[in-house]
N, CA, C and O of each residue as an XYZ file, in Angstrom:
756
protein
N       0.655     63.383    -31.784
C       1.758     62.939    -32.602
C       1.195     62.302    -33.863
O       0.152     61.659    -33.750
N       1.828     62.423    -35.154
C       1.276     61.785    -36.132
C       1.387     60.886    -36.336
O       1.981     60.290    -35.438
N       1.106     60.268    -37.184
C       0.934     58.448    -37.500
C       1.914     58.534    -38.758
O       2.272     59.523    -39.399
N       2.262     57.060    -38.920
C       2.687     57.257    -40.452
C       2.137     57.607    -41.649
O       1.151     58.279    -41.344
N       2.194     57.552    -42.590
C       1.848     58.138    -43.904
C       1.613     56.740    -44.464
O       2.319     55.744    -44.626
N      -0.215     57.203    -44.796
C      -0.491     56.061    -45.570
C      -1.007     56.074    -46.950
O      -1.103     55.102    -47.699
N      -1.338     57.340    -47.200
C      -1.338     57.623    -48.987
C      -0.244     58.253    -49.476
O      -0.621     59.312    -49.977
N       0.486     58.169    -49.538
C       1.793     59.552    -49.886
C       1.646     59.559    -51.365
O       1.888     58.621    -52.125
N       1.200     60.795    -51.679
C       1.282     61.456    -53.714
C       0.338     61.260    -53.400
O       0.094     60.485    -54.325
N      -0.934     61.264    -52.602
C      -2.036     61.224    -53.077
C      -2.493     62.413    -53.865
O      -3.223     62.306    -54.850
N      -1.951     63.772    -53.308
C      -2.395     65.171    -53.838
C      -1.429     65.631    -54.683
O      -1.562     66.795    -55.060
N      -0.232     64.840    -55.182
C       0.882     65.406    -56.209
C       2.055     65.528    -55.512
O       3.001     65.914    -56.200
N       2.333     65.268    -54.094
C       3.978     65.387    -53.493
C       4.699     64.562    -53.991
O       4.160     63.498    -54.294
N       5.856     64.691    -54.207
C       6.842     63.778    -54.449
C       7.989     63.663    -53.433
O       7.979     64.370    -52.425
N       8.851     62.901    -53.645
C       9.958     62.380    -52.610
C      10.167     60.613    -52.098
O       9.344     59.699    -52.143
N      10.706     60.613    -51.919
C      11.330     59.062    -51.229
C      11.122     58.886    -49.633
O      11.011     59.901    -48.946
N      11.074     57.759    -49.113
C      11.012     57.325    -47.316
C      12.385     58.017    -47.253
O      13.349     58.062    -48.017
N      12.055     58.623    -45.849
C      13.596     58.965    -45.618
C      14.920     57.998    -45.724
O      16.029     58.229    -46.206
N      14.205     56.441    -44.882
C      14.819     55.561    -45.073
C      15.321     55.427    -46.574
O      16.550     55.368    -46.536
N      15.029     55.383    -47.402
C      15.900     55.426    -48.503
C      16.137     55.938    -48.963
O      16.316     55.635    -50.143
N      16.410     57.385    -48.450
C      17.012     58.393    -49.028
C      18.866     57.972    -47.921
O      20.000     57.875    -48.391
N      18.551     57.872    -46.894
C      19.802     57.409    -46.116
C      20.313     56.336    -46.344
O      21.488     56.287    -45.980
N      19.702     54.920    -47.061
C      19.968     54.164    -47.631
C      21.366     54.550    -48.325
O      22.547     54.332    -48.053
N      20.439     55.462    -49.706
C      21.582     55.904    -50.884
C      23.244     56.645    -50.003
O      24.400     56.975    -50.272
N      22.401     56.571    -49.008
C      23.930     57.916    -48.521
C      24.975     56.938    -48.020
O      26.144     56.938    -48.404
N      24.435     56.074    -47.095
C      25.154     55.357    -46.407
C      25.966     54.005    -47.852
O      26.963     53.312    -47.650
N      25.228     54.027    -49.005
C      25.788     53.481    -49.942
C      26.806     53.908    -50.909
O      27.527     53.195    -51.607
N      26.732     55.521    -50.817
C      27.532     56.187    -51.483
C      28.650     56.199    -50.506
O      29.776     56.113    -50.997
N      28.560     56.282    -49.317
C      29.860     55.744    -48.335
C      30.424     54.683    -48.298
O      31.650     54.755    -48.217
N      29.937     53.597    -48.330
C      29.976     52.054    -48.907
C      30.542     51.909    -50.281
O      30.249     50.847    -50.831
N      31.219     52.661    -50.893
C      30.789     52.843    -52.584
C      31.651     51.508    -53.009
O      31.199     50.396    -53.282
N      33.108     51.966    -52.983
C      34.056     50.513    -53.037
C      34.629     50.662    -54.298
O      35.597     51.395    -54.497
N      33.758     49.622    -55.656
C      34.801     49.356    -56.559
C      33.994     50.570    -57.090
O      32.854     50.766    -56.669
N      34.803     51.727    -58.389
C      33.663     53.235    -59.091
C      33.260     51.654    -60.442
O      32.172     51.078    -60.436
N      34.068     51.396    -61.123
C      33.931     50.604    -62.556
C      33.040     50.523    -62.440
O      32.721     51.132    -61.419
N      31.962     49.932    -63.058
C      30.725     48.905    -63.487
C      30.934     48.065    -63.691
O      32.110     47.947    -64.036
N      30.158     46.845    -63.692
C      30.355     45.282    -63.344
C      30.003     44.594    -64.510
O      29.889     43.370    -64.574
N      29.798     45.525    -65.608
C      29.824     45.310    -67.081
C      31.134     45.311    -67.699
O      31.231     44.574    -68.680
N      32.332     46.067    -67.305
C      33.102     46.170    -67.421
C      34.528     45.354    -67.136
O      34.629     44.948    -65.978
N      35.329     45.140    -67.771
C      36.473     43.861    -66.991
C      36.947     43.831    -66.641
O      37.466     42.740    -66.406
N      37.504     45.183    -66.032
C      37.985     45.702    -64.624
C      37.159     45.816    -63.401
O      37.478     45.628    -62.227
N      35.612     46.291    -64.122
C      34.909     46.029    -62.706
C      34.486     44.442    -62.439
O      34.168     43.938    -61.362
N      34.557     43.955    -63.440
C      33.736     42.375    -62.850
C      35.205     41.886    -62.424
O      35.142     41.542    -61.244
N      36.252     41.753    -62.832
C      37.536     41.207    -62.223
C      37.696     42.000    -60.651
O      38.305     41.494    -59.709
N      37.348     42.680    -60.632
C      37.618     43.927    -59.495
C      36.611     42.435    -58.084
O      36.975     41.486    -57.390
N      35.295     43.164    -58.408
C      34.524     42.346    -57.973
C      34.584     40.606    -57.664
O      34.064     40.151    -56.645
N      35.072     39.987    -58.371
C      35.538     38.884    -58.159
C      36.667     38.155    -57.246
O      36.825     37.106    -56.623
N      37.257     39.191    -57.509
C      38.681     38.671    -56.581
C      38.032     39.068    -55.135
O      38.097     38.375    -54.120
N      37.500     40.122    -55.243
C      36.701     40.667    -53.875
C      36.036     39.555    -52.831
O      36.159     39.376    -51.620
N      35.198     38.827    -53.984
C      34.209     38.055    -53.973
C      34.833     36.389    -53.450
O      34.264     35.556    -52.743
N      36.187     36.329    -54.103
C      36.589     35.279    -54.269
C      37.844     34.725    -52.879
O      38.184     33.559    -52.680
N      38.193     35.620    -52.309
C      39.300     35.808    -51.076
C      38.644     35.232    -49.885
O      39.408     34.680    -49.093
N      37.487     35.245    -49.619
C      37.235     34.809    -48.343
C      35.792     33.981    -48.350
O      35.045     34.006    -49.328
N      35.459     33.156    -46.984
C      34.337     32.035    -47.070
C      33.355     33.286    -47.107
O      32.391     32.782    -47.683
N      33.094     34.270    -46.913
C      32.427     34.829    -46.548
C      31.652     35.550    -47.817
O      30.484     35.936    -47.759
N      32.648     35.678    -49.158
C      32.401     35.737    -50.136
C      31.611     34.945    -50.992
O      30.610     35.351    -51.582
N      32.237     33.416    -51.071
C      31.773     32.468    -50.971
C      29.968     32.577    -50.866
O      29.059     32.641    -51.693
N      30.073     32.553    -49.244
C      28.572     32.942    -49.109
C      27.608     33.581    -49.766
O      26.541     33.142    -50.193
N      28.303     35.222    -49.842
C      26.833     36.364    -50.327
C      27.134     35.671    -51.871
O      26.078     35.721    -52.502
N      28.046     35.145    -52.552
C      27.724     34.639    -54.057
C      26.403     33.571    -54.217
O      25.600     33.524    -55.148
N      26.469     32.507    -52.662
C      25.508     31.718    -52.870
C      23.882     32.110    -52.915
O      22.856     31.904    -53.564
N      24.553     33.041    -51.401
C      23.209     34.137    -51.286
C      22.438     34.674    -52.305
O      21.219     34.550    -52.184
N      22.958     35.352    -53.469
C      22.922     35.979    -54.120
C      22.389     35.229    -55.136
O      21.984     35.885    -56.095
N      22.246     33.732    -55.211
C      21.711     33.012    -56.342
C      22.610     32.493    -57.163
O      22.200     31.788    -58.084
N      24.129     32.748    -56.995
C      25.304     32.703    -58.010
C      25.999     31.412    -57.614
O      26.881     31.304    -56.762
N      25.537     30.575    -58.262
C      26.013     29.074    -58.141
C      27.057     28.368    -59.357
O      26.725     27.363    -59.986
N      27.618     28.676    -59.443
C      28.512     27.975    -60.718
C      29.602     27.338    -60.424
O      30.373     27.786    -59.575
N      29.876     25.995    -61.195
C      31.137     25.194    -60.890
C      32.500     26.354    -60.653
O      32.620     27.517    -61.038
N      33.376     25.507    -59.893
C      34.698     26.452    -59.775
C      35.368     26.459    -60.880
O      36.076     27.408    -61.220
N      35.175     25.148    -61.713
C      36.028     25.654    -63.446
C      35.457     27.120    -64.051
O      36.233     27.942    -64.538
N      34.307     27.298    -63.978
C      33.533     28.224    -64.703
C      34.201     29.156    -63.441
O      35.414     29.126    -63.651
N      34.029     29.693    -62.639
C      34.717     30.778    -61.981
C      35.821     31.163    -62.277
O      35.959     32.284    -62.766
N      37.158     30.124    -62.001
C      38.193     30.538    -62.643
C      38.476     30.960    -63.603
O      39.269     31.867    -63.855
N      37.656     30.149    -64.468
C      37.879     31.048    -66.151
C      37.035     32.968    -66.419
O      37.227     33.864    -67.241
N      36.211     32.817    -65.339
C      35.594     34.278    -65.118
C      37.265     34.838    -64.787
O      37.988     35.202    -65.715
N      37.655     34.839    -63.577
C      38.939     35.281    -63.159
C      40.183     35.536    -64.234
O      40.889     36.484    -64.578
N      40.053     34.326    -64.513
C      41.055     34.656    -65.871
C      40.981     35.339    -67.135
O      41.922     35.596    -67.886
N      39.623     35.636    -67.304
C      38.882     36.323    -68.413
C      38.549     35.767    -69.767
O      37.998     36.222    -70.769
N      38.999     34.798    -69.483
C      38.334     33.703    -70.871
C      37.045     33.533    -70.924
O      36.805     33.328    -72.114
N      36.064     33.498    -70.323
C      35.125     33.611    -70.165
C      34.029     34.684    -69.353
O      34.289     35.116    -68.230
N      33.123     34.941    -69.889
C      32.193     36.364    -69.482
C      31.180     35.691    -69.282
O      30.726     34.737    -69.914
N      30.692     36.397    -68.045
C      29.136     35.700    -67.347
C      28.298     36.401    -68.362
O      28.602     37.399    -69.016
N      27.086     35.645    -68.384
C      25.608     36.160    -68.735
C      25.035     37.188    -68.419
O      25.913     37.994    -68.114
N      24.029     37.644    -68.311
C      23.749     39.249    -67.925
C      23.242     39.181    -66.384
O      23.474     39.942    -65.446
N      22.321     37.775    -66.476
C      21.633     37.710    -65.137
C      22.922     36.840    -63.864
O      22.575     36.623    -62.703
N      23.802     36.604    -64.187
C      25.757     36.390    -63.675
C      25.719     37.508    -63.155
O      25.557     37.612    -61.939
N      25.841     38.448    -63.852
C      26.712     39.799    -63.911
C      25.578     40.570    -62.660
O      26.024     41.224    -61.717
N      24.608     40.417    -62.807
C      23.570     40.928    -62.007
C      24.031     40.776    -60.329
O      24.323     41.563    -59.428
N      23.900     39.117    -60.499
C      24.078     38.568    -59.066
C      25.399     38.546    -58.701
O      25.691     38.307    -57.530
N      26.323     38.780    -59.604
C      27.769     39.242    -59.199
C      27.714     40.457    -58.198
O      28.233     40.392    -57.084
N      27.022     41.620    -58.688
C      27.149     42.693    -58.843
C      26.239     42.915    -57.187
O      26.457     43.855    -56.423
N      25.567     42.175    -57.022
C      24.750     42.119    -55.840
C      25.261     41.492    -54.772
O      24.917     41.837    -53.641
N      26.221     40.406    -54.996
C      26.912     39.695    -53.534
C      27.507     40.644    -53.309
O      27.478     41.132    -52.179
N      28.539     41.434    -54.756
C      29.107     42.337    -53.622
C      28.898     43.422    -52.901
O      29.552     43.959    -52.007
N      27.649     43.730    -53.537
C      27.239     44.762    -52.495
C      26.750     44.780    -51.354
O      26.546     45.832    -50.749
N      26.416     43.310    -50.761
C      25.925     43.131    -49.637
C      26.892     42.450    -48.902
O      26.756     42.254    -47.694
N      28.061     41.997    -49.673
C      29.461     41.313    -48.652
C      29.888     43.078    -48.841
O      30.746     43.148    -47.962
N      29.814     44.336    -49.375
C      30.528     45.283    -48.930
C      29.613     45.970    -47.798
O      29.912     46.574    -46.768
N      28.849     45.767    -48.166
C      27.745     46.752    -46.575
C      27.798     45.634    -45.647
O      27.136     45.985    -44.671
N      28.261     44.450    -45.462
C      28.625     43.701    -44.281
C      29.866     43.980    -43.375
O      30.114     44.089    -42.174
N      30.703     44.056    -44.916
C      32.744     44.438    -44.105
C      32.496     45.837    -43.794
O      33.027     46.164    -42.732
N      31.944     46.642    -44.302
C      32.010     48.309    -44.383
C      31.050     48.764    -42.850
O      31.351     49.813    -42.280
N      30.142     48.055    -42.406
C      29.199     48.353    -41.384
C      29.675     49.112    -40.269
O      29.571     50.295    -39.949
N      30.486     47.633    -39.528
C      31.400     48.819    -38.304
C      32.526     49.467    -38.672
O      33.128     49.710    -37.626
N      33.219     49.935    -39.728
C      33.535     51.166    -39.616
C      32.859     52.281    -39.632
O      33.074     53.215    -38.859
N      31.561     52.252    -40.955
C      30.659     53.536    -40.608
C      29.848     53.570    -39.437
O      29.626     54.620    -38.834
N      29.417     52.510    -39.107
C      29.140     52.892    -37.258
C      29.846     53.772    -36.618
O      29.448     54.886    -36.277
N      31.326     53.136    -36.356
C      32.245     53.671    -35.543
C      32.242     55.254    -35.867
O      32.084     56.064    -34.955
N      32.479     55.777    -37.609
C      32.442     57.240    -37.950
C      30.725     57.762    -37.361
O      30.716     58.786    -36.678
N      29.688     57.240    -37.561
C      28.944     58.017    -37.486
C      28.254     58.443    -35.803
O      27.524     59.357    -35.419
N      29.100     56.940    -34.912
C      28.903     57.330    -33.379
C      30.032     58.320    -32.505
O      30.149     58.757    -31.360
N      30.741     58.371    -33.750
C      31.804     59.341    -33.186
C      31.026     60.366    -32.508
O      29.800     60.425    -32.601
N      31.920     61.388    -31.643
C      32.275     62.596    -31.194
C      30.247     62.869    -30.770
O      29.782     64.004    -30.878
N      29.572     61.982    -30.440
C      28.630     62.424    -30.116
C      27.064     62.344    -30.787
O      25.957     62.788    -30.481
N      27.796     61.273    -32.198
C      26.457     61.291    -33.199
C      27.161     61.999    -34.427
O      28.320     62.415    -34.408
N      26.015     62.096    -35.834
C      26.393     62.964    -36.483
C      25.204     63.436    -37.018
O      24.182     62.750    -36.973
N      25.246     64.905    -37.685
C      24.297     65.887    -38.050
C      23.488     65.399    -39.325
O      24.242     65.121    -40.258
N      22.092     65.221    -39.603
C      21.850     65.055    -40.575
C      21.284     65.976    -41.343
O      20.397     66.498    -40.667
N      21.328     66.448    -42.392
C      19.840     67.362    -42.910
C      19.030     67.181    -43.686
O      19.399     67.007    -44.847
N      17.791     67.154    -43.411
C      16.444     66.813    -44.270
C      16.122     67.611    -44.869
O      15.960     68.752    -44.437
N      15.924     67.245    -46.080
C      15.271     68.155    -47.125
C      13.918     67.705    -47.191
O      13.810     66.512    -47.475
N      13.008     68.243    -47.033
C      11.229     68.250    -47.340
C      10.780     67.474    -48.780
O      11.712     67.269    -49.558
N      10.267     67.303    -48.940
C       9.716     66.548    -50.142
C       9.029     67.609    -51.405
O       8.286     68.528    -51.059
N       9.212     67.479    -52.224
C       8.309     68.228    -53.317
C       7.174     68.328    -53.469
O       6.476     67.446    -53.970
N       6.633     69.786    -52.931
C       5.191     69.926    -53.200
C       4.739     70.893    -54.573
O       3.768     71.649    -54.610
N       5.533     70.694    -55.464
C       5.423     71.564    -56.071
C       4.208     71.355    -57.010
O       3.731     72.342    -57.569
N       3.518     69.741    -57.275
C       2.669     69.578    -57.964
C       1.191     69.685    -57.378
O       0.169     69.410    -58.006
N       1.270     70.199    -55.874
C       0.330     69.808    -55.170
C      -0.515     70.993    -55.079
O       0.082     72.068    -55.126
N      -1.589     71.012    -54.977
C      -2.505     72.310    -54.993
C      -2.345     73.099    -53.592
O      -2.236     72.858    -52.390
N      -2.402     74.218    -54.509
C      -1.883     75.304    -53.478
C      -3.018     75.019    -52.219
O      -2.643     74.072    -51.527
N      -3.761     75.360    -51.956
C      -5.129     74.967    -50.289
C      -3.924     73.562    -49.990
O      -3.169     73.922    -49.087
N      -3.705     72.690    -50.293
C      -3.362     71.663    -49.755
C      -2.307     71.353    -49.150
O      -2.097     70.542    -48.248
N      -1.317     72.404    -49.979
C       0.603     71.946    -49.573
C       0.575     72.452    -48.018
O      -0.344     73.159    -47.606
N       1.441     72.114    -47.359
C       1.987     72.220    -45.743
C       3.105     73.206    -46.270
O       3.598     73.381    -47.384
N       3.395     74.013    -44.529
C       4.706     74.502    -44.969
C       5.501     73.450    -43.756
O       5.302     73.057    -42.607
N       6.678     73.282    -45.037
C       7.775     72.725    -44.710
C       8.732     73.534    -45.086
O       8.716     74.338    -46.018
N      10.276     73.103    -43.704
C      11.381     73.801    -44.343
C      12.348     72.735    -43.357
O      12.206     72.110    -42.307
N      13.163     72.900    -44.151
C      14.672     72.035    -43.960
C      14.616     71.971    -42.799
O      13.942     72.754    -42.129
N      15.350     70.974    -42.287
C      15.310     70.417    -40.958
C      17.105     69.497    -40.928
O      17.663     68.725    -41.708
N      17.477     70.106    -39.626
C      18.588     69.272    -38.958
C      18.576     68.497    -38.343
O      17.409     68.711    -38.014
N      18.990     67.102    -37.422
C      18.790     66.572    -36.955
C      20.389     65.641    -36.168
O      21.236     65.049    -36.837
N      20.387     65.757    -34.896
C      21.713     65.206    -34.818
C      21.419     63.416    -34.002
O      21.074     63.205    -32.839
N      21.650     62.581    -34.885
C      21.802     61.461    -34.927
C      22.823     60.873    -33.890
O      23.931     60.582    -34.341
N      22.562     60.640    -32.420
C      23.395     59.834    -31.819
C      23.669     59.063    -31.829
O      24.820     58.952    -31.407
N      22.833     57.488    -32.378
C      22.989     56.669    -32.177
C      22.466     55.641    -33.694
O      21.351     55.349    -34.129
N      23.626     55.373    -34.083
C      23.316     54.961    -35.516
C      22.867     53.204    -35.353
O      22.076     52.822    -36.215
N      23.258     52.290    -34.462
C      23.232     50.959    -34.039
C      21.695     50.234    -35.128
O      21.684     49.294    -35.922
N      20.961     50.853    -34.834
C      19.601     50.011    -35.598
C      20.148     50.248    -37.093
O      20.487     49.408    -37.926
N      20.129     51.711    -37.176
C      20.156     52.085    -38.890
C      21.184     50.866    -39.728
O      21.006     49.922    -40.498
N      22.465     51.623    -38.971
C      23.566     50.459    -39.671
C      23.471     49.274    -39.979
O      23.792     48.768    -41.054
N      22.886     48.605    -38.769
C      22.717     47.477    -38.782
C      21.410     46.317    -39.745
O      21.554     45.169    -40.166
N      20.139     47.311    -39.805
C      19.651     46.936    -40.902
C      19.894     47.141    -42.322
O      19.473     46.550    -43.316
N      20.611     48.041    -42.179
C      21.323     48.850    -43.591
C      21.897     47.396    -44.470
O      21.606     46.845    -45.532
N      22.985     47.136    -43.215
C      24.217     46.014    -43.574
C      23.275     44.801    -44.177
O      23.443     44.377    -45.321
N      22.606     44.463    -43.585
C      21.940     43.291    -43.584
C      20.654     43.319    -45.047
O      20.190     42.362    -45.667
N      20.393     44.771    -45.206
C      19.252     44.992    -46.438
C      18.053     44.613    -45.825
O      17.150     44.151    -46.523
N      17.916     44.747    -44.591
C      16.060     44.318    -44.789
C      15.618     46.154    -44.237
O      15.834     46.729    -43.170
N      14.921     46.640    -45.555
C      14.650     47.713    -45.628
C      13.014     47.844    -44.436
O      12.442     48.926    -44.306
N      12.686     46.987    -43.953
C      11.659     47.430    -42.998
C      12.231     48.116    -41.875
O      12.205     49.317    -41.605
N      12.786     47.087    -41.226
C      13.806     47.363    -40.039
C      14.282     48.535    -40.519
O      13.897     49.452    -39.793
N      15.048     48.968    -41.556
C      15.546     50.179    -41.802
C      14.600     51.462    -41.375
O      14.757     52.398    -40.591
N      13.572     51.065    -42.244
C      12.481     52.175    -41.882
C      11.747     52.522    -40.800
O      11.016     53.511    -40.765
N      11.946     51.572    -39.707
C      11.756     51.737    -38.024
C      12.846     52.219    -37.430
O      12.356     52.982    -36.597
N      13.989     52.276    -37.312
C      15.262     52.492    -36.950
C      15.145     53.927    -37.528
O      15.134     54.806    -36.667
N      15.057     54.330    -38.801
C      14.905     55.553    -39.379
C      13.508     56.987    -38.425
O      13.558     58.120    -37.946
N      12.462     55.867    -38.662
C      11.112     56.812    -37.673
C      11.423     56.648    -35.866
O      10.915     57.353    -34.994
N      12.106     55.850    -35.725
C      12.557     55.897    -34.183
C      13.558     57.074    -33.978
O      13.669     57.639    -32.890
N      14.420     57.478    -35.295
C      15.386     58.475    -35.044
C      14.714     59.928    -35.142
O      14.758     60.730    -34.209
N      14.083     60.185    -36.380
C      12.466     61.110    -36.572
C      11.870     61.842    -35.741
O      11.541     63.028    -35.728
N      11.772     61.012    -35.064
C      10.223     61.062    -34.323
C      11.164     62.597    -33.190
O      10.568     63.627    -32.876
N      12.412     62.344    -32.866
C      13.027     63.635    -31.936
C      13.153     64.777    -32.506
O      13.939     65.542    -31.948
N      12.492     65.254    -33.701
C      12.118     66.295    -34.796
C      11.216     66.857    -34.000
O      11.177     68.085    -33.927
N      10.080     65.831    -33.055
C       9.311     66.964    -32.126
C       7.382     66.902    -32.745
O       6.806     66.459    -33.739
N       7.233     67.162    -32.287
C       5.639     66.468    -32.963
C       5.169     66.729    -34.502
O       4.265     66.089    -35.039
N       5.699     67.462    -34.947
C       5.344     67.461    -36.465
C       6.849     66.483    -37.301
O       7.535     66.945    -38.214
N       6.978     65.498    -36.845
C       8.119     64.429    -37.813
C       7.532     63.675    -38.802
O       8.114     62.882    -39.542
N       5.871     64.059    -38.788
C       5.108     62.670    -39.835
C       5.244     63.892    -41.153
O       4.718     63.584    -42.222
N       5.830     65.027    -41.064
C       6.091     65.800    -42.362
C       7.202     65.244    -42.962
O       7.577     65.338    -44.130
N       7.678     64.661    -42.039
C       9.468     64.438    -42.866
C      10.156     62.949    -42.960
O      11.308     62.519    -43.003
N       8.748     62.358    -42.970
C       8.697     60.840    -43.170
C       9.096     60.099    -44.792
O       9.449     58.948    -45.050
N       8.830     61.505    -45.866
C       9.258     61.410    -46.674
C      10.030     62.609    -47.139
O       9.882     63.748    -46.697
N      10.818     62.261    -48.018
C      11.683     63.902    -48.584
C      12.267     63.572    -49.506
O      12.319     62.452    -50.016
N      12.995     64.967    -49.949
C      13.656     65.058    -51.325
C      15.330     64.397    -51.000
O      15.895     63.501    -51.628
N      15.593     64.793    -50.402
C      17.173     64.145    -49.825
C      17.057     64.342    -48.397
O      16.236     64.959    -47.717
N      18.462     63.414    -48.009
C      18.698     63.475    -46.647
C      20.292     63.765    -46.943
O      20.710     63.587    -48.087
N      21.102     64.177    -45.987
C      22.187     64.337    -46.400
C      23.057     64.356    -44.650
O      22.618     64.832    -43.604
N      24.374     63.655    -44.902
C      24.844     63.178    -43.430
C      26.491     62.657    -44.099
O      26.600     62.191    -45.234
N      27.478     62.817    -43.305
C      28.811     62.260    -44.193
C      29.249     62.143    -42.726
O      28.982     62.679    -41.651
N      30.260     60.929    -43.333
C      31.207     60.587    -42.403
C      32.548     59.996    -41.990
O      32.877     59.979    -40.803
């Protein structure tokens, strides 16, 4: 069985950890407000989001976003516009108070009916010298049990992600240290 990958591009491949290629997916499911948080529909959007529950509260503190409640309200009301590095950590509570509320429902979709199908795309060898490239080809994979993924997902600690991710892998069958990295992963739910 292979080990993980400890030079990756050393010979010219390209691609991402799978883990964050499922990252992006499970975020594009997560998506929430479309605006941008530059914008005063998206930062109002975001705020009220932000602003409804203790829990909000929280990922703002989390997030580094400490400001008197006069200065908030007047964000709310629009008399006033945060700073860039505001707008940043705005833009970041809510994405981690939305992959908190959003978690067990995409659990629930993706443990449905048995798991769900993923497909791996191989990584780009296109820069890599011909003697050297592997053959790879697309790969399916049906995901029963999403519990680790989600759950580090929600939370952002991308290690855990990436164990939860090679624990799911590894049932690819003894050549999975090919598909440790890739061009996309792709899975809906």
């Amino acid at each position: 069985m292979p080990d993980r990958t400890q030079d990756f591009g050393h010979y010219g491949a390209r691609g991402a950890r799978g883990s964050e290629a499922a990252a992006r997916v499970l975020d594009s499911l997560a998506s929430g407000i479309a605006s941008p948080v530059t914008t005063r529909r998206g930062l109002a959007a975001r705020l009220r989001y932000l602003t409804r529950s203790a829990a909000g509260h929280d990922a703002m503190r989390d997030a580094g976003l400490t400001v008197r409640p006069r200065t908030l309200k007047a964000w709310l009301a629009g008399t006033q516009r945060p700073n860039t590095a505001n707008l940043a950590k705005i833009d970041a509570a809510y994405r981690a108070l939305r992959r908190r509320n959003v978690a067990r429902y995409l659990l629930a979709r993706l443990n449905a009916n048995g798991g769900t199908r993923v497909e791996i795309h191989p990584l780009d060898q296109s820069q890599v010298p011909i003697p050297r490239q592997r053959v790879l080809e697309y790969r399916r994979l049906n995901i029963r049990t999403w519990d680790a993924i989600v759950d580090a997902w929600s939370r952002g600690d991308m290690r855990a992600l990436d164990d939860a991710w090679i624990d799911q892998i590894v049932n690819l069958g003894s050549q999975w240290g090919k598909y440790e990295y890739v061009t996309s992963v792709g899975f809906a739910a």
